[in-house]
KOLZANU-436098 format. One record per residue (C-alpha): x negated, y negated, z; residue in three letters; residue number from 1. Coordinates in nm, 2 decimals. Each point is the difference from the previous one (the first is absolute). Layout:
N
<east=X north=Y up=Z residu=ala num=NUM>;
...
end
This chain:
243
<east=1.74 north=-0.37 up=-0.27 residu=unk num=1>;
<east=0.03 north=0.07 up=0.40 residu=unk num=2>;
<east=-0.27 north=-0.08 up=0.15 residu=unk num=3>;
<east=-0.08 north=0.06 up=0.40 residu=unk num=4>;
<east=-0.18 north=-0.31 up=0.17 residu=unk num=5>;
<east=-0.22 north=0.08 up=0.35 residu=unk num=6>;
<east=-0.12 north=-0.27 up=0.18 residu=unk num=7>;
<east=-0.03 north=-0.13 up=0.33 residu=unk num=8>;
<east=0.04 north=-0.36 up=0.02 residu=unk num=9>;
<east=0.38 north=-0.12 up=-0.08 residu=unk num=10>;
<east=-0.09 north=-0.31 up=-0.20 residu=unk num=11>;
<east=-0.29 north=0.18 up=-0.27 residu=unk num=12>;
<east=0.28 north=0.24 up=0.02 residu=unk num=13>;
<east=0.31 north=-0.18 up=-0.08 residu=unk num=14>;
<east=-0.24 north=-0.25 up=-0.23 residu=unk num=15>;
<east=-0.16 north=0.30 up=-0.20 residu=unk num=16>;
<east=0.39 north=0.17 up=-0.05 residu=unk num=17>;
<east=0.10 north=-0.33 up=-0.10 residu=unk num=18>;
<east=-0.30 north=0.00 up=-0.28 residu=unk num=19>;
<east=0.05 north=0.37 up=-0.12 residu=unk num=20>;
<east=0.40 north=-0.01 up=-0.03 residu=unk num=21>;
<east=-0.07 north=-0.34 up=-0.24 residu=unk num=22>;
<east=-0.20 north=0.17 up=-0.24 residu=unk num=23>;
<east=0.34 north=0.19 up=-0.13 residu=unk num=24>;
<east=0.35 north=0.04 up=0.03 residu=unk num=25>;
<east=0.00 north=0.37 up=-0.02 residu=unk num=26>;
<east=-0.27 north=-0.02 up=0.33 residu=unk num=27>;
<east=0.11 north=0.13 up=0.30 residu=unk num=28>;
<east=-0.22 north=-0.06 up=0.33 residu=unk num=29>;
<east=0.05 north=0.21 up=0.32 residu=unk num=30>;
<east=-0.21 north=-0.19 up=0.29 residu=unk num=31>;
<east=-0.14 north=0.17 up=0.31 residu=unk num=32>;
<east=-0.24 north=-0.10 up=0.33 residu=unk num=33>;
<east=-0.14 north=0.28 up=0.07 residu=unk num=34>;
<east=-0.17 north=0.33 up=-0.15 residu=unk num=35>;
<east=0.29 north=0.16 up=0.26 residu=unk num=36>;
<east=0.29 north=-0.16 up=-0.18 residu=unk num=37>;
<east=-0.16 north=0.11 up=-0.37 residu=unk num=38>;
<east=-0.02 north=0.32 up=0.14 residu=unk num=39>;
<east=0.40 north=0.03 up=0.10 residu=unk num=40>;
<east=0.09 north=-0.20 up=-0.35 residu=unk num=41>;
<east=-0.22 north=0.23 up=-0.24 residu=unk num=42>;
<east=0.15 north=0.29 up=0.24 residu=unk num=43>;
<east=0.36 north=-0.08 up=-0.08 residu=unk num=44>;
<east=-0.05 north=0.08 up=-0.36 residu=unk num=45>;
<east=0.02 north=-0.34 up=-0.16 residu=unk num=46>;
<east=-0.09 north=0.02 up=-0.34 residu=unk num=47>;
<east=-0.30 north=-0.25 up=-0.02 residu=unk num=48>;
<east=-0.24 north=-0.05 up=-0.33 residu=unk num=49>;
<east=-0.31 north=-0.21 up=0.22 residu=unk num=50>;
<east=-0.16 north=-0.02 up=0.31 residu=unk num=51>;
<east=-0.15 north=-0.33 up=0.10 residu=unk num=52>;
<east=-0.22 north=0.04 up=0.32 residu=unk num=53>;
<east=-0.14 north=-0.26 up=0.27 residu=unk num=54>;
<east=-0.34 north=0.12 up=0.13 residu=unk num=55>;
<east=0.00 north=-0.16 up=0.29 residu=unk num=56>;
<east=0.35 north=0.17 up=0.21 residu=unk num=57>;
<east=0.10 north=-0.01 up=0.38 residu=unk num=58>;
<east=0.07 north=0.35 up=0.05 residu=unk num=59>;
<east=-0.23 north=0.15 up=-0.25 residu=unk num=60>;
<east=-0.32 north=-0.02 up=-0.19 residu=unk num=61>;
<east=0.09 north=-0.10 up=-0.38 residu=unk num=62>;
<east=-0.27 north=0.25 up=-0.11 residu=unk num=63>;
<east=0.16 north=0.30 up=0.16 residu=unk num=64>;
<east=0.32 north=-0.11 up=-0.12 residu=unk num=65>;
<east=-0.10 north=0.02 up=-0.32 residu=unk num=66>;
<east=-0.15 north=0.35 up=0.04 residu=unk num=67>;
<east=0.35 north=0.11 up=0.12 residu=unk num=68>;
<east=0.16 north=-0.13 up=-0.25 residu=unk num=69>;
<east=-0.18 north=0.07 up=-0.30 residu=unk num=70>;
<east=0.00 north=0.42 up=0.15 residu=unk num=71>;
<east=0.35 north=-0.04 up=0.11 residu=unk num=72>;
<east=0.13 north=-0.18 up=-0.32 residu=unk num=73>;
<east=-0.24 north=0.05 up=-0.25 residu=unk num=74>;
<east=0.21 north=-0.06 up=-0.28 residu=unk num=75>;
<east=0.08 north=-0.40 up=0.17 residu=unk num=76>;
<east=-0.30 north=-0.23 up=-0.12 residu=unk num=77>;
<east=-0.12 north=-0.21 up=0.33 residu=unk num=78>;
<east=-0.15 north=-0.33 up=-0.09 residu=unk num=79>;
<east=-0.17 north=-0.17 up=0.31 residu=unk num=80>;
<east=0.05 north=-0.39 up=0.02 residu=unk num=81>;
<east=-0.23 north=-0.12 up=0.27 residu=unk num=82>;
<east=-0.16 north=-0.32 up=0.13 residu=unk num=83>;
<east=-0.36 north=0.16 up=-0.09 residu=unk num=84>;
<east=-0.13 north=0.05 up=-0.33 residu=unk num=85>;
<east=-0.35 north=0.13 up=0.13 residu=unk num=86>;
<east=-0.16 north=0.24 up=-0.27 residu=unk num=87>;
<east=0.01 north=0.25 up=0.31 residu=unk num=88>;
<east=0.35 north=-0.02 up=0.05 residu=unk num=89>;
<east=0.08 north=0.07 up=-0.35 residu=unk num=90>;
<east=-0.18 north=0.28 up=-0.06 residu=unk num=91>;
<east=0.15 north=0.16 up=0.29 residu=unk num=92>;
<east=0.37 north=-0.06 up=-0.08 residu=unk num=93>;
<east=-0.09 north=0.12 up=-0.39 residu=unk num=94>;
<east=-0.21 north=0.34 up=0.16 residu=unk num=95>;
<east=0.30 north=0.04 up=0.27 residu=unk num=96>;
<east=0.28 north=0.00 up=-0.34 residu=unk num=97>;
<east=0.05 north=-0.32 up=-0.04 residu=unk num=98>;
<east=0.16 north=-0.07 up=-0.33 residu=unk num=99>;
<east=-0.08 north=-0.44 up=0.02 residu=unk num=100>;
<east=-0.12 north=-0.26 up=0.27 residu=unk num=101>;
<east=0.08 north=-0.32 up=-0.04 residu=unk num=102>;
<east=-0.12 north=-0.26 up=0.28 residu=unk num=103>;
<east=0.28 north=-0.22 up=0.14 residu=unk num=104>;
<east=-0.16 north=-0.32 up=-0.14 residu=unk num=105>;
<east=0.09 north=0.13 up=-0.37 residu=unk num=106>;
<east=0.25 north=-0.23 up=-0.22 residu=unk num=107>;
<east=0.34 north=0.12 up=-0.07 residu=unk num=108>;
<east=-0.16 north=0.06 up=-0.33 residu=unk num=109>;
<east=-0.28 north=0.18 up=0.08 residu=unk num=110>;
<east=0.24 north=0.23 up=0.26 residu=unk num=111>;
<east=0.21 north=0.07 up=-0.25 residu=unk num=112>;
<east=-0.18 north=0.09 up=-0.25 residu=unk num=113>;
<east=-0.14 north=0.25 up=0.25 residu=unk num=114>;
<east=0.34 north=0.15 up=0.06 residu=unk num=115>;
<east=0.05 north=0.03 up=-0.40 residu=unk num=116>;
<east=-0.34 north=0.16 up=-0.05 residu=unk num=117>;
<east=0.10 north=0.28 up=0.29 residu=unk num=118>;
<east=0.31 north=0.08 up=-0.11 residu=unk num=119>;
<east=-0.09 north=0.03 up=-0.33 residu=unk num=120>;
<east=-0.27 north=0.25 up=0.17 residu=unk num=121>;
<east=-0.29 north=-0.20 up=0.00 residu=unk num=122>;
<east=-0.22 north=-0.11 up=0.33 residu=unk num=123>;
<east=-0.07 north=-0.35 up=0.06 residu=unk num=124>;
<east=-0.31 north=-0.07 up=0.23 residu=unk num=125>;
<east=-0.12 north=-0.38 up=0.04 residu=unk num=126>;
<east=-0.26 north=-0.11 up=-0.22 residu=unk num=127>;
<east=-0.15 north=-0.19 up=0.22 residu=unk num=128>;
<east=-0.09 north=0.34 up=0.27 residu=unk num=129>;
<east=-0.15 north=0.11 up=-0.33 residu=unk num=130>;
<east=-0.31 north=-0.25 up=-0.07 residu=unk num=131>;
<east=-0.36 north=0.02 up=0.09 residu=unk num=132>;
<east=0.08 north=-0.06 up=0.35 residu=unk num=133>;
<east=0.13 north=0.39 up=0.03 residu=unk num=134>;
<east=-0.35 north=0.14 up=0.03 residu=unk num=135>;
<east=-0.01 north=-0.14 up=0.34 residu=unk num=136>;
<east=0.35 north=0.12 up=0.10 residu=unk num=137>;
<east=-0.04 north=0.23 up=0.33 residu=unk num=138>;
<east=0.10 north=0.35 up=-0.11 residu=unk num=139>;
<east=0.08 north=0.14 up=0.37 residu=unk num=140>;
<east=-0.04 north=0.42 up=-0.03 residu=unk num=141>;
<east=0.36 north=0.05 up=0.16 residu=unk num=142>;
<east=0.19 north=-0.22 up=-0.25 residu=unk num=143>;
<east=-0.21 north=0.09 up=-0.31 residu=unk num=144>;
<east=-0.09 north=0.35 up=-0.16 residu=unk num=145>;
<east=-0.32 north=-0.08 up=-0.17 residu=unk num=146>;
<east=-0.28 north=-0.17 up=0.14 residu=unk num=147>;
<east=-0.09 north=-0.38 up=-0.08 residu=unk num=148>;
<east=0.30 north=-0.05 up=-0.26 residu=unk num=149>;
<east=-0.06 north=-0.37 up=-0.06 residu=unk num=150>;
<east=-0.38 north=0.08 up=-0.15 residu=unk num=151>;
<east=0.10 north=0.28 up=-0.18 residu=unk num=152>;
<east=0.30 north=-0.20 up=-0.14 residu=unk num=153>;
<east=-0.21 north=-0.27 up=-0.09 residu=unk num=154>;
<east=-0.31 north=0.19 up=-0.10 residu=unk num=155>;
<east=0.26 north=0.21 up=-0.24 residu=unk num=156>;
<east=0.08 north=-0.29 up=-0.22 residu=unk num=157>;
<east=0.36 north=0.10 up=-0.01 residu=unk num=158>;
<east=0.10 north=-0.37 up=-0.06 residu=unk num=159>;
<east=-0.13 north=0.02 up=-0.34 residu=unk num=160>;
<east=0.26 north=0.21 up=-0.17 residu=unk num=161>;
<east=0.22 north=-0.24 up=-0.15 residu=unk num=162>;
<east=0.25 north=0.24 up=-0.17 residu=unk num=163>;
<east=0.16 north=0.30 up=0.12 residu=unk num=164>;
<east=0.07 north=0.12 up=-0.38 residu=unk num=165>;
<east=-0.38 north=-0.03 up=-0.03 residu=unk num=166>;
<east=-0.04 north=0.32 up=0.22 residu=unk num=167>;
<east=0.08 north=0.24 up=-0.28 residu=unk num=168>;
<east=0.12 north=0.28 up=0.28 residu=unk num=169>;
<east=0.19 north=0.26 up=-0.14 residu=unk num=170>;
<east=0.37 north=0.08 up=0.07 residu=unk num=171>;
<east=-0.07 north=0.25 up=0.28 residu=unk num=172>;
<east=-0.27 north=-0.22 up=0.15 residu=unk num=173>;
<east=0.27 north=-0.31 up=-0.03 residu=unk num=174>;
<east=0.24 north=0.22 up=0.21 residu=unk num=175>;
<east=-0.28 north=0.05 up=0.25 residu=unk num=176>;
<east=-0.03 north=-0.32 up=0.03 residu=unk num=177>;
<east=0.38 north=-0.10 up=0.09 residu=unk num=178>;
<east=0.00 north=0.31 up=0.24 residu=unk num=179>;
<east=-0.34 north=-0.13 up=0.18 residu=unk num=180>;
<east=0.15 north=-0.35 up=0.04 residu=unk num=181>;
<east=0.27 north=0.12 up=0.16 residu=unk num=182>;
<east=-0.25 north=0.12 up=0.28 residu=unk num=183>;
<east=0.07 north=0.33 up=-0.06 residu=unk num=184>;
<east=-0.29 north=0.28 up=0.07 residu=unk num=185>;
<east=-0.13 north=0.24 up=-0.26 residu=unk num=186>;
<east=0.19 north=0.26 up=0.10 residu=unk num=187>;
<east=0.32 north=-0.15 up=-0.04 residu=unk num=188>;
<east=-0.06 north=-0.16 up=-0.35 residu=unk num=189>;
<east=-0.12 north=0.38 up=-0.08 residu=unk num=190>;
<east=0.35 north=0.09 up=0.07 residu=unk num=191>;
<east=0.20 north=-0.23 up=-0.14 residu=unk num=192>;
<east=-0.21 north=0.05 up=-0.33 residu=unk num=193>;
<east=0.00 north=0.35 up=0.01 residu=unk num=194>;
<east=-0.43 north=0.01 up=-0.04 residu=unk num=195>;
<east=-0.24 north=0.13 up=0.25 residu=unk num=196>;
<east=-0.19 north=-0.17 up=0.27 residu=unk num=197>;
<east=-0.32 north=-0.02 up=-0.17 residu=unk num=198>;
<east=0.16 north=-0.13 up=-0.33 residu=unk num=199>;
<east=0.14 north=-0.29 up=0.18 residu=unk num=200>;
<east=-0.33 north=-0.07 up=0.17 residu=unk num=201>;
<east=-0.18 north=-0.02 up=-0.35 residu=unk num=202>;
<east=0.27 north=-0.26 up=-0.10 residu=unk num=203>;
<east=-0.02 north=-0.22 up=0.29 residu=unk num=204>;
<east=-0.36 north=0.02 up=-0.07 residu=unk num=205>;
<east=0.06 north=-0.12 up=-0.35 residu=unk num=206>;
<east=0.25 north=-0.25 up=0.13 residu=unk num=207>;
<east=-0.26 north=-0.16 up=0.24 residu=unk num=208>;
<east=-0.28 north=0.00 up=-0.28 residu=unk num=209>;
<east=0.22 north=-0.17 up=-0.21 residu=unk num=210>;
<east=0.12 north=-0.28 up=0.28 residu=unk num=211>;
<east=-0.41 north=-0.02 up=0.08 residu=unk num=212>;
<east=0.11 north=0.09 up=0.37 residu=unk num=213>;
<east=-0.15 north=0.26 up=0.23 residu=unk num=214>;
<east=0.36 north=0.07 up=0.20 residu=unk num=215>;
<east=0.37 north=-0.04 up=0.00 residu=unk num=216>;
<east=0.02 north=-0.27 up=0.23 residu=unk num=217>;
<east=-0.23 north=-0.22 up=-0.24 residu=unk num=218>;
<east=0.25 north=0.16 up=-0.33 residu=unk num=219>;
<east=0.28 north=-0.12 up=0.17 residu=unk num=220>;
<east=-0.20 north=-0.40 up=0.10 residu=unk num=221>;
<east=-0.07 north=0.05 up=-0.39 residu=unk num=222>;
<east=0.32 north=0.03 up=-0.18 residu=unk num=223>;
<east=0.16 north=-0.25 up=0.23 residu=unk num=224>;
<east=-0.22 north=-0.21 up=-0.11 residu=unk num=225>;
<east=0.02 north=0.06 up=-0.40 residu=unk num=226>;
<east=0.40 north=0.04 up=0.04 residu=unk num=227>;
<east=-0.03 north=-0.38 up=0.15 residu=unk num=228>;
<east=-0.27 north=-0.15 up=-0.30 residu=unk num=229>;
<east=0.28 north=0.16 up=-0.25 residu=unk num=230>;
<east=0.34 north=0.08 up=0.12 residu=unk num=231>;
<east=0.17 north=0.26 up=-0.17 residu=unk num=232>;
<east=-0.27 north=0.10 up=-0.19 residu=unk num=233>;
<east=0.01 north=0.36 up=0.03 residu=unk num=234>;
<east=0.00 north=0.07 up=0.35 residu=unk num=235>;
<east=0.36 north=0.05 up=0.07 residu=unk num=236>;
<east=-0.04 north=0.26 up=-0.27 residu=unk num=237>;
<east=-0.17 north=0.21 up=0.26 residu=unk num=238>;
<east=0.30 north=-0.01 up=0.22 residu=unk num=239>;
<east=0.15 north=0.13 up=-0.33 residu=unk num=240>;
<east=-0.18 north=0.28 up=-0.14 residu=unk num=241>;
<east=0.12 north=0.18 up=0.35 residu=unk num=242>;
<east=0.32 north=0.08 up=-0.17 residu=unk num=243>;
end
């Protein structure tokens, strides 16, 4: 695994590259300052499996970084590993393509288990952004498509599902799924299907029903969440069923 490490300060940098190379021998870690310098190294056509992204940059907002990416590269998951781990912040970096975000005060453990569960194509999201403590999360208009997340996450009761295999979605609807995780719009998942617009809007419907969310962003929150309470248990098959 390759991964790509952006962050500004030299010793969280040469401390978290440290970290990440330990957790295998076949880990490679390529470490850079700036969003500038990621730019030039994704730019030269290095061949890198992960993203790991520092929110807080000195020539660049992480956030827009991570909307450049994920449209530039949308193939390369981005995880952001930051010094927050507000309930705001998260839900940004997930509704801006964020496949994980792991706050900077996680244990090696924790960290990598994050980095399994991505590559593996699952998102990880802190469950502690994810409590009662959400519904009071500010939900600022620019950052955030729908309106008041945080209450409508909460008020959902998304956080009751336990098992993803207890959805009973259908293969197509399962397909839907991986697509929409993947941030990809409807038209998009319409074409790599090969169904029409509206068909793919009745399935995220179903999809949404099933999670008990009212929108992507809170899907997304959802299976992170379920892939964390029971690894492996079939999430990655979503990744899967694309093939």
């Amino acid at each position: 695994m390759k991964v790509l490490l952006i962050d500004d300060h030299p010793l969280i940098l040469s401390a978290l590259q440290t970290v990440i190379e330990g957790l295998g021998d076949n880990v490679k870690v390529v470490g850079v300052d700036s969003a500038g310098q990621a730019r030039a190294t994704l730019k030269a056509g290095q061949d890198f499996d992960l993203v790991l992204l520092d929110l807080q940059l000195g020539d660049a907002d992480g956030f827009d970084v991570l909307t450049e990416f994920r449209a530039a590269y949308p193939a390369l998951p981005v995880v952001v590993v930051s010094a927050s781990d507000r309930a705001s912040d998260v839900i940004r970096a997930i509704d801006l393509g964020a496949m994980g975000f792991v706050p900077k005060r996680t244990g090696k453990e924790m960290l990598a288990q994050a980095l399994r569960l991505v590559m593996a194509g699952g998102i990880f999201v802190p469950s502690m952004s994810l409590g009662s403590g959400m519904s009071n999360a500010p939900a600022p208009a620019a950052a955030l498509p729908v309106q008041a997340i945080g209450d409508a996450a909460q008020a959902s009761g998304f956080q009751k599902v336990t098992a993803l295999e207890g959805l009973s979605l259908t293969p197509r609807q399962t397909d839907v799924l991986a697509l929409l995780l993947q941030g990809k719009p409807n038209k998009v998942i319409a074409r790599e299907l090969g169904v029409s617009v509206e068909t793919v809007k009745d399935h995220v419907a179903a999809v949404l029903k099933a999670l008990g969310v009212n929108s992507r962003t809170q899907a997304v929150l959802a299976v992170g969440q379920m892939s964390q309470q029971q690894p492996g248990a079939g999430f990655t098959t979503f990744r899967g069923s694309q093939t």
